[in-house]
SEZA-814975 format. One line per field, with one value per atom (N, C-alpha, C, O): atom name; x, y, z; residue in three letters; residue number from 1. Coordinates in nm, 2 decimals. Example, Ala and Ser with C-alpha at 12.3 -4.5 7.8 and 13.67 -1.06 7.14 Angstrom:
SEZA-814975
name N,CA,C,O,N,CA,C,O;
u 1.32,1.23,1.32,1.42,1.28,1.37,1.29,1.34;
v -0.57,-0.45,-0.33,-0.33,-0.22,-0.11,0.00,0.11;
w 0.78,0.78,0.78,0.85,0.71,0.71,0.79,0.80;
resn ALA,ALA,ALA,ALA,SER,SER,SER,SER;
resi 1,1,1,1,2,2,2,2;
//
This chain:
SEZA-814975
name N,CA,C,O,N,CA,C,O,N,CA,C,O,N,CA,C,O,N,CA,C,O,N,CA,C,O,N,CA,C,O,N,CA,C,O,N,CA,C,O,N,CA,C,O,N,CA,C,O,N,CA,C,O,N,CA,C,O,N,CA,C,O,N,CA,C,O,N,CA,C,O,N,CA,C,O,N,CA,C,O,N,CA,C,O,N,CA,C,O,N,CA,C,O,N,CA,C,O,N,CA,C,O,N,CA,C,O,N,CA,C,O,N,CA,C,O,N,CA,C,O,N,CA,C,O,N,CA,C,O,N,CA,C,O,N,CA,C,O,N,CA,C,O,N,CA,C,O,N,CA,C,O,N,CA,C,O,N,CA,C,O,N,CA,C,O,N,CA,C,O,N,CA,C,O,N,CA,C,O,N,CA,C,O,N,CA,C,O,N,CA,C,O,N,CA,C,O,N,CA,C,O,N,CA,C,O,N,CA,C,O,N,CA,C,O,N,CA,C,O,N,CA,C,O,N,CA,C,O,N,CA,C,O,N,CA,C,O,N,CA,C,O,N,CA,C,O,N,CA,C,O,N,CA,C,O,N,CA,C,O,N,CA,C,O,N,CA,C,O,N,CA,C,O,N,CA,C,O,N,CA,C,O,N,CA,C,O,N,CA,C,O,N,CA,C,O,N,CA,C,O,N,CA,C,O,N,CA,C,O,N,CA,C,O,N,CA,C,O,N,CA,C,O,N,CA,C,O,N,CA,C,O,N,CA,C,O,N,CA,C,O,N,CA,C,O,N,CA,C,O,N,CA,C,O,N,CA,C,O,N,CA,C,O,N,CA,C,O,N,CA,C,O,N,CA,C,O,N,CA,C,O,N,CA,C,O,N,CA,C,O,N,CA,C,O,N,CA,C,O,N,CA,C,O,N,CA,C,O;
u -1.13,-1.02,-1.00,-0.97,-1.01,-0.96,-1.09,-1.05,-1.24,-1.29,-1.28,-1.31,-1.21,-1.22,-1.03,-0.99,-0.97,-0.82,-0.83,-0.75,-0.94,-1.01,-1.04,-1.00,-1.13,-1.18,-1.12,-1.15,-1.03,-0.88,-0.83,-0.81,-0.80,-0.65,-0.78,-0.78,-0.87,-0.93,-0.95,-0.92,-1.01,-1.04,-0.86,-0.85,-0.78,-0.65,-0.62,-0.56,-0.68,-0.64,-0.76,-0.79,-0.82,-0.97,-1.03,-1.14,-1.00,-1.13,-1.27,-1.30,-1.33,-1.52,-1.48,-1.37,-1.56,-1.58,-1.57,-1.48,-1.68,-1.67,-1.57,-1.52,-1.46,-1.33,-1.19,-1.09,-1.28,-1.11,-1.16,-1.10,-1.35,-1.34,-1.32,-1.24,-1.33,-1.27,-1.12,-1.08,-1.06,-0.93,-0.88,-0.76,-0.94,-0.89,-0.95,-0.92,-1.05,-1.13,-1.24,-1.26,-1.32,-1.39,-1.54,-1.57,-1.61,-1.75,-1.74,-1.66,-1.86,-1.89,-1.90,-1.86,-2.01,-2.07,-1.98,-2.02,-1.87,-1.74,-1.69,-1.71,-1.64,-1.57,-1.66,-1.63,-1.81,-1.93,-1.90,-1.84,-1.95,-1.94,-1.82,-1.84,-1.69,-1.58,-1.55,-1.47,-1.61,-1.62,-1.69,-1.66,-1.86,-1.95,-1.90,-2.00,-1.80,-1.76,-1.84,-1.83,-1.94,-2.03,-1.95,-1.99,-1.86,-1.73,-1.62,-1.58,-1.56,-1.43,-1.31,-1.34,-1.18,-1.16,-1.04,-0.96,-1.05,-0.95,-0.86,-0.86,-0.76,-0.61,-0.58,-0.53,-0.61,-0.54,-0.62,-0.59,-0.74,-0.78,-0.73,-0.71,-0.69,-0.60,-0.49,-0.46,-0.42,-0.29,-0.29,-0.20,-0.39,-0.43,-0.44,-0.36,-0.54,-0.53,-0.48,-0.51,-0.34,-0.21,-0.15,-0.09,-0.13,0.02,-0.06,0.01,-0.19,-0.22,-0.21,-0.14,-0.28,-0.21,-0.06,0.00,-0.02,0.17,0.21,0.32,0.10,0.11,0.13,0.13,0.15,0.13,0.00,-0.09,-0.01,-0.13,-0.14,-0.25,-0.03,-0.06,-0.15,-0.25,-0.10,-0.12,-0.29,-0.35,-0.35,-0.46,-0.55,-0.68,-0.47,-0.56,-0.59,-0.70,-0.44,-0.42,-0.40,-0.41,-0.37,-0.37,-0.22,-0.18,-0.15,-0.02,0.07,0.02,0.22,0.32,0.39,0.42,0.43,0.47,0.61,0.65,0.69,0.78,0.89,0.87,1.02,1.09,1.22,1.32,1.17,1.22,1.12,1.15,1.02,0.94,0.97,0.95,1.01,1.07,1.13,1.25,1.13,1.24,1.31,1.25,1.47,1.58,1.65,1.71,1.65,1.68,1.83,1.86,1.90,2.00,2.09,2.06,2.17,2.25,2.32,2.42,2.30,2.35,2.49,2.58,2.52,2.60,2.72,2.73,2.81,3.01,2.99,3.04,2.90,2.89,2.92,2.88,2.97,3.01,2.92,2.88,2.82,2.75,2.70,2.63,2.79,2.80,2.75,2.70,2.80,2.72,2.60,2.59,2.54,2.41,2.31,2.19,2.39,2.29,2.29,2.19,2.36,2.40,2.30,2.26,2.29,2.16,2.04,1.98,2.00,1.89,1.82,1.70,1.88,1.85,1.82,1.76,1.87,1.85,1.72,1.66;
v -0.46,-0.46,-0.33,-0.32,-0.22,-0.08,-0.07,-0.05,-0.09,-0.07,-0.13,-0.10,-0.28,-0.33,-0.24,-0.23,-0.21,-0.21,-0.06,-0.02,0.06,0.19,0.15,0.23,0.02,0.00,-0.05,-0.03,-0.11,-0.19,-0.07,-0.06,0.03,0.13,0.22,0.21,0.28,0.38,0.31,0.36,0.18,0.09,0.12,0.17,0.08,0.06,0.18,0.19,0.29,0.44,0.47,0.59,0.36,0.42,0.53,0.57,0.58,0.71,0.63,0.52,0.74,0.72,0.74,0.78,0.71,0.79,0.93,1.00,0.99,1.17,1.16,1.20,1.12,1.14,1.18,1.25,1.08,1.03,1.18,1.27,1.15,1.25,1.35,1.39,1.47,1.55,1.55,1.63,1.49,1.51,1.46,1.46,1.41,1.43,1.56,1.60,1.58,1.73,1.65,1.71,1.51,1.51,1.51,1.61,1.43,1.40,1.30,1.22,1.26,1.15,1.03,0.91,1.14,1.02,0.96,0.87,1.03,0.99,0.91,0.80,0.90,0.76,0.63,0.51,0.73,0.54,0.47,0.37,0.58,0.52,0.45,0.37,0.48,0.38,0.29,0.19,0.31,0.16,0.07,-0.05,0.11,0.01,-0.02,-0.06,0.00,0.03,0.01,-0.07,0.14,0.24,0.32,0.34,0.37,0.46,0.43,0.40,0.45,0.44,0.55,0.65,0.55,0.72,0.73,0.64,0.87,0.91,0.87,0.82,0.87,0.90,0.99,0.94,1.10,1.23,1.22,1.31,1.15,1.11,1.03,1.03,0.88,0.77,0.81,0.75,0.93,0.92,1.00,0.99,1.07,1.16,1.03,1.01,0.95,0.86,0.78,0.72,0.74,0.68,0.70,0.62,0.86,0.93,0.98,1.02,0.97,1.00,0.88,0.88,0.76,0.61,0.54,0.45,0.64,0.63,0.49,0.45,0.43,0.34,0.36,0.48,0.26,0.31,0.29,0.23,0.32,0.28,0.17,0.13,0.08,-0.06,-0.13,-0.19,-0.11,-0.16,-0.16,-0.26,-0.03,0.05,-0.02,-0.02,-0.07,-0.14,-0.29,-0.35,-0.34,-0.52,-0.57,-0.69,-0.44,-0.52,-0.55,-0.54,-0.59,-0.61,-0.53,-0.51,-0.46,-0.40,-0.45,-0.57,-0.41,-0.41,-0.52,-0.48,-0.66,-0.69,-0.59,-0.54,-0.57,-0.47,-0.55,-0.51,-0.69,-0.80,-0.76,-0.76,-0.72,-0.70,-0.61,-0.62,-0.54,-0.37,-0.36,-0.32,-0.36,-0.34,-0.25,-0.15,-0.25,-0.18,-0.10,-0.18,-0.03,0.06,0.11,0.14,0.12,0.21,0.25,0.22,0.31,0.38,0.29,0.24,0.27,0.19,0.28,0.21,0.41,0.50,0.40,0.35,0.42,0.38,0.27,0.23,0.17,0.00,-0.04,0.01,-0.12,-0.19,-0.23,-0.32,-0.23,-0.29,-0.38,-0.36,-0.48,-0.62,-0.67,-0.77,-0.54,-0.56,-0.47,-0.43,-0.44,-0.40,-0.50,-0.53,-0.53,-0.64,-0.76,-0.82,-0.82,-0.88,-0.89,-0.98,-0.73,-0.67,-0.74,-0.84,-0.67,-0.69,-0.87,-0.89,-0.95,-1.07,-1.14,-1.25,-1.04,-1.13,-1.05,-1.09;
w -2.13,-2.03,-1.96,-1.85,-2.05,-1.98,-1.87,-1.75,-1.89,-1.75,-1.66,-1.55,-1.68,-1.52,-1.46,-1.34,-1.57,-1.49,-1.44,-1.36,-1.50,-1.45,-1.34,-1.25,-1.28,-1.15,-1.04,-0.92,-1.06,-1.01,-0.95,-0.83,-1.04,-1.03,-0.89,-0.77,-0.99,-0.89,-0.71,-0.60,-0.74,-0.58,-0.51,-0.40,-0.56,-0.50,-0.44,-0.33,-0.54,-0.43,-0.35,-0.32,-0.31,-0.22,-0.28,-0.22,-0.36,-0.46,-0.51,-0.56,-0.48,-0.56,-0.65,-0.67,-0.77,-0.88,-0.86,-0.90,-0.78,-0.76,-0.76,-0.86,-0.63,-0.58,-0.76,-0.78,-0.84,-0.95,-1.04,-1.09,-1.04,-1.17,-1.11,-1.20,-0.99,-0.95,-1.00,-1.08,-0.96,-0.96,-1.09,-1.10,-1.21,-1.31,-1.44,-1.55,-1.34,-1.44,-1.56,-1.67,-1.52,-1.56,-1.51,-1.45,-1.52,-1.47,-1.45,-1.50,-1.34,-1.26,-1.36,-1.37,-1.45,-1.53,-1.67,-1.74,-1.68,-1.81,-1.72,-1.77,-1.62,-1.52,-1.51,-1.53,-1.47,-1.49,-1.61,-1.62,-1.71,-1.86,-1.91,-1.99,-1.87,-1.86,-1.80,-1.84,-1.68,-1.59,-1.63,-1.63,-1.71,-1.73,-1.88,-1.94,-1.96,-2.07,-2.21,-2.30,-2.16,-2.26,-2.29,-2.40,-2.28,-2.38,-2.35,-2.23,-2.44,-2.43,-2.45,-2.52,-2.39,-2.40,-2.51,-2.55,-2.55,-2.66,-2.61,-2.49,-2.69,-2.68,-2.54,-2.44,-2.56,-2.47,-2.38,-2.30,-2.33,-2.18,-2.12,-2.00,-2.26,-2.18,-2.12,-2.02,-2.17,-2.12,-2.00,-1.92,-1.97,-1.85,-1.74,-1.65,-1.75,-1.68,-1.65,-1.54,-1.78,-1.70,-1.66,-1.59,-1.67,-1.61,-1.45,-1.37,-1.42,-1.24,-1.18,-1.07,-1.24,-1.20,-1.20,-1.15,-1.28,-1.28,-1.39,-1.39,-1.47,-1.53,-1.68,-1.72,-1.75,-1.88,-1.96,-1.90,-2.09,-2.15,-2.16,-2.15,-2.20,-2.22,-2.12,-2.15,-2.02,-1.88,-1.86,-1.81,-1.91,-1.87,-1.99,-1.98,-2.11,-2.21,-2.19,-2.19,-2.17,-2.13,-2.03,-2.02,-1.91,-1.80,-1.78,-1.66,-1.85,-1.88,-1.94,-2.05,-1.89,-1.91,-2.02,-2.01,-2.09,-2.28,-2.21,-2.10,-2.28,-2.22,-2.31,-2.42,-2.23,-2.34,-2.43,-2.49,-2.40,-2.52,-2.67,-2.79,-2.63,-2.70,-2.81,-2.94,-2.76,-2.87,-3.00,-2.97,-3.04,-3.17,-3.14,-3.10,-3.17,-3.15,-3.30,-3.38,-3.33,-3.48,-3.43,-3.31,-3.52,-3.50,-3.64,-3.75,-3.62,-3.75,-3.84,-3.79,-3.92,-4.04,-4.10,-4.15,-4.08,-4.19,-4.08,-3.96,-4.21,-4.19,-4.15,-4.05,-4.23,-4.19,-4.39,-4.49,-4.37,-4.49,-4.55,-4.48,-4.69,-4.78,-4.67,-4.58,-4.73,-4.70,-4.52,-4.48,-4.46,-4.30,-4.31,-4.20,-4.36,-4.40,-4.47,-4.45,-4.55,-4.60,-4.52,-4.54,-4.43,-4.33,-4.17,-4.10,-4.15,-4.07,-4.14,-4.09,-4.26,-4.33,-4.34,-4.38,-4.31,-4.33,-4.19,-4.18,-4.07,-3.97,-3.93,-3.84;
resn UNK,UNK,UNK,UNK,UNK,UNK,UNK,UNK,UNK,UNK,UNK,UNK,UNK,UNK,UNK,UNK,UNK,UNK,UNK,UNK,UNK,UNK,UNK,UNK,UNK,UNK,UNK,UNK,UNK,UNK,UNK,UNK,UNK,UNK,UNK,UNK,UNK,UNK,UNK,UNK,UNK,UNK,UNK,UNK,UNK,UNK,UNK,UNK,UNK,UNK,UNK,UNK,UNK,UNK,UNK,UNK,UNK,UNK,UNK,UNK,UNK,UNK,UNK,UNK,UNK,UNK,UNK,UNK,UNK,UNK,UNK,UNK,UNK,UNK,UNK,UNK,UNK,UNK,UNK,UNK,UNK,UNK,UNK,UNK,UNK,UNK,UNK,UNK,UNK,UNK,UNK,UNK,UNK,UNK,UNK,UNK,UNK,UNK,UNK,UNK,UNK,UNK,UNK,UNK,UNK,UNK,UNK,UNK,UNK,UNK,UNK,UNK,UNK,UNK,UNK,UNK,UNK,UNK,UNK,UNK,UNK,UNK,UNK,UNK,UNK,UNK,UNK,UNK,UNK,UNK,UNK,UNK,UNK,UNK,UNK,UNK,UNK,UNK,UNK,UNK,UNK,UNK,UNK,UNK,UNK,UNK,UNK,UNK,UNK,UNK,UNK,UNK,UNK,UNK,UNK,UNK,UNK,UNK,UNK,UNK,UNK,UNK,UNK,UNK,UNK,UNK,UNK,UNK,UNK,UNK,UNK,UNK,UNK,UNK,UNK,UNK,UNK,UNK,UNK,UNK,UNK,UNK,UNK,UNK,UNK,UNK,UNK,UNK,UNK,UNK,UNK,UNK,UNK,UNK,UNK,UNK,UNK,UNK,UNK,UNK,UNK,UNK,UNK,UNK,UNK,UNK,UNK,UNK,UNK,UNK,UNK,UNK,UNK,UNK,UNK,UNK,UNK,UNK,UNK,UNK,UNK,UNK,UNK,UNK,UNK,UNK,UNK,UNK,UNK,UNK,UNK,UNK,UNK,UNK,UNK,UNK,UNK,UNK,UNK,UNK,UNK,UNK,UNK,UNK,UNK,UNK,UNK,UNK,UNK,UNK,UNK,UNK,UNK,UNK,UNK,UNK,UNK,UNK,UNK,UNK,UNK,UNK,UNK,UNK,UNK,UNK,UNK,UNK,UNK,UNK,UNK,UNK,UNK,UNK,UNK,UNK,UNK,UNK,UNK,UNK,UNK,UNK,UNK,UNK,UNK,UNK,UNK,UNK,UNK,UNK,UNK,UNK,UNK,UNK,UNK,UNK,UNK,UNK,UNK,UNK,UNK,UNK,UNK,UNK,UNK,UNK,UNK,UNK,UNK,UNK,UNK,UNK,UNK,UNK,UNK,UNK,UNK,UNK,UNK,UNK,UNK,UNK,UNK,UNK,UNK,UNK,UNK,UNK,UNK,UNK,UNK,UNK,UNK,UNK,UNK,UNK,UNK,UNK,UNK,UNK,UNK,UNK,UNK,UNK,UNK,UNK,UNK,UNK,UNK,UNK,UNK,UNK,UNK,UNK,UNK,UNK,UNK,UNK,UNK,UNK,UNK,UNK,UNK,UNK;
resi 1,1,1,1,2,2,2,2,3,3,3,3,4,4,4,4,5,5,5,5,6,6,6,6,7,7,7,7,8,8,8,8,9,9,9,9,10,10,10,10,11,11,11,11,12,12,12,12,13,13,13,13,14,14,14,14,15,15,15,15,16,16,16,16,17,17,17,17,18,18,18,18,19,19,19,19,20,20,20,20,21,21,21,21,22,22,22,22,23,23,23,23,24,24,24,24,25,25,25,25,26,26,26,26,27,27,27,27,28,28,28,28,29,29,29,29,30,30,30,30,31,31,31,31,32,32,32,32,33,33,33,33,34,34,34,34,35,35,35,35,36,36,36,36,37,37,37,37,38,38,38,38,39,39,39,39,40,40,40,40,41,41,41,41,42,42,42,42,43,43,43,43,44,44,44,44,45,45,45,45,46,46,46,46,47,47,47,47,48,48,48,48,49,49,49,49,50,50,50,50,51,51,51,51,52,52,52,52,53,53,53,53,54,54,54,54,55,55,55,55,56,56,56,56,57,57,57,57,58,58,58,58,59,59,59,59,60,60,60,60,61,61,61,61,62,62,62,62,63,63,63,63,64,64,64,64,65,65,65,65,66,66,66,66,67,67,67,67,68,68,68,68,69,69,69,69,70,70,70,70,71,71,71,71,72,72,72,72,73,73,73,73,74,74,74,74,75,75,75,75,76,76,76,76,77,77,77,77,78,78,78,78,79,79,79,79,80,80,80,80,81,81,81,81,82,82,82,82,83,83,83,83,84,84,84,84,85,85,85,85,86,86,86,86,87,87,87,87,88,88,88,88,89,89,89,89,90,90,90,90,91,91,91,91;
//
């Protein structure tokens, strides 16, 4: 999924390959190899190349934006009663 949404994002800004890997400080041929997806990139490349697309990683993996129903919400338990703690814990 990441090379076709690599070829998507780069076509939409009319950039070549030369054009993206210039302007992200790689090589022609690390952009081919992601497009024809013969490699795949770290961590700290993906995020180089979400944050010039302005998207997130998810997007750049699935194609699709995380729903933020999705999320799990944490918060402070301290000055809550036993009994509304263990009350949290069950739902």
């Amino acid at each position: 999924m990441f090379a076709k949404m690599l070829i998507k994002l780069r076509k939409q800004k009319n950039l070549s390959q030369y054009q993206l890997a210039d302007k992200l400080g790689f090589s022609r041929g690390q952009i081919s190899n992601y497009e024809q997806g013969q490699r795949e990139p770290d961590f700290e490349t993906l995020k180089v190349i979400a944050d010039f697309f302005n998207v997130s990683t998810d997007y750049l993996l699935t194609g699709k934006e995380k729903n933020k129903e999705d999320n799990l919400y944490f918060f402070d338990l301290e000055g809550l009663a036993e009994e509304e703690i263990e009350d949290i814990k069950e739902h």
